[in-house]
N, C-alpha and C positions, 0 to 999 in steps of 0.2 A: 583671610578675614582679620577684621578687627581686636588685639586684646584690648577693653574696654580698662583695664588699669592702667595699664601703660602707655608713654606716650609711643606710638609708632611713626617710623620718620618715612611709611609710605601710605599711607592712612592720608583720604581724598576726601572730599566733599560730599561724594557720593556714597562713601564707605561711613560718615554720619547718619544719614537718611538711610540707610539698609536697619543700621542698629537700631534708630527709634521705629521703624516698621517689624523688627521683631522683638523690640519689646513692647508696644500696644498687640501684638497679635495676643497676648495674652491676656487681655483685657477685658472684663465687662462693656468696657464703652471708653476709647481716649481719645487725645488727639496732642497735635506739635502747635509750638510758635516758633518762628526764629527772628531774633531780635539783634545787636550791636549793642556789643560793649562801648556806654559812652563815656565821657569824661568824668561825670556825676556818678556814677558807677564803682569808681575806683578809688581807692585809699593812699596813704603817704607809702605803702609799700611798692606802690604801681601797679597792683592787680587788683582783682576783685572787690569789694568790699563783702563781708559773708552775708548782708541784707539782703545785697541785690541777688541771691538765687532765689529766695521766697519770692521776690518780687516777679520774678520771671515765672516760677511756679505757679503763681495767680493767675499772672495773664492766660498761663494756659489754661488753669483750670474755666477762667472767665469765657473763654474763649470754646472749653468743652462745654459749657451747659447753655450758651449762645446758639450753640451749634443743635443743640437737643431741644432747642425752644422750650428749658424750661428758667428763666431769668427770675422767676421766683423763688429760689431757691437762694439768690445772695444775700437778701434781706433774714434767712432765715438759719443760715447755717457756718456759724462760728466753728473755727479750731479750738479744738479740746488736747489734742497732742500733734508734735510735729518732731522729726528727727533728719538732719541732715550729716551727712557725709562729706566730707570738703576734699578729693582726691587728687584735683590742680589747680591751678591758678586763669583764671581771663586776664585779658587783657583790655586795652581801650581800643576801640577797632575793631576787636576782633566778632567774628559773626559764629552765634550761640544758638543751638535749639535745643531748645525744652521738652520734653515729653511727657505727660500726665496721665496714668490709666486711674480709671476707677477699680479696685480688685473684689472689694466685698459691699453690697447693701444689704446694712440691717433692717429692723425695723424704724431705728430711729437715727444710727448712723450708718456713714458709707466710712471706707475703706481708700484710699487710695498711696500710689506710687509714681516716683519721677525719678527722672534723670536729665542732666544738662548736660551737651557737649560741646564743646568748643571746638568749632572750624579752624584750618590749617590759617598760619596767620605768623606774619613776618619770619620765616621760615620753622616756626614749631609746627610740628603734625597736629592735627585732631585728637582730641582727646576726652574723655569723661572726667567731667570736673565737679561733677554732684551728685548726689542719689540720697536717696531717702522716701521716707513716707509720712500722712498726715492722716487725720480724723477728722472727720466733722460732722454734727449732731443736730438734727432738726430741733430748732428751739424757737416758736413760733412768736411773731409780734408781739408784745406785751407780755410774756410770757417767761418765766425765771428758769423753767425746767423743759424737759425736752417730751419730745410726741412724737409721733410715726410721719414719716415724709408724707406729706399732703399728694394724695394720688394725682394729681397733676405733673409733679416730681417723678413719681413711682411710673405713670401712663410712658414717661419721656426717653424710659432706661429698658435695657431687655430683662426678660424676667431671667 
């Protein structure tokens, strides 16, 4: 298997997909995207830009609660904290999956954790190239301060 810090020079495609299926296993509720490092993506260094991991952590998170039919939930729930890890570098080209778990629902916030990997890619191995985690806080329309996730939310997740 996999060491997720380092890069390994026999680390497959397949061996990406194994890691994020054992890290959602531990999850309240997650899911993947995988996406292409595009041009717009990358800085005067030639890798990454540090924005585009958030940006790829959205899509999945957008893509988890799509997936949960509950789309109510973006209009309502701002980041309050976020921390990222930066472990390697992307590239242009190269093909990245994201993975998003939810870990805790409070009353008024969730909890959640990510990792992004980079697929093998002009002869580098796969690799983890992010991790971190975020917050976010039901704070309903019109509304300056927070409240309990509207049971439609709460109906959408396991208990």
């Amino acid at each position: 298997m996999v060491k997720e810090a380092k890069v390994q020079p026999t680390c497959d495609r397949g061996a990406v997909a194994v890691l994020a299926d054992v890290f959602l296993a531990e999850a309240v509720r997650g899911t993947t995207v995988e996406r292409t490092i595009e041009w717009v993506d990358t800085d005067a260094a030639g890798h990454q830009h540090n924005s585009v991991i958030m940006r790829m952590v959205e899509s999945a998170e957008a893509k988890l609660f799509r997936e949960l039919g509950a789309t109510s939930y973006f209009a309502i729930a701002p980041r309050v904290r976020h921390e990222i890890d930066y472990r390697a570098k992307l590239y242009f080209g190269q093909a990245v999956t994201t993975a998003v778990r939810i870990e805790r629902i409070g009353t008024s916030s969730m909890d959640f954790a990510f990792k992004v990997w980079g697929h093998p890619h002009e002869g580098r191995a796969a690799v983890l190239a992010a991790e971190g985690r975020f917050v976010t806080v039901c704070v309903p329309q019109g509304s300056d301060g927070s409240a309990p996730w509207p049971e439609g939310i709460r109906a959408a997740l396991p208990a």
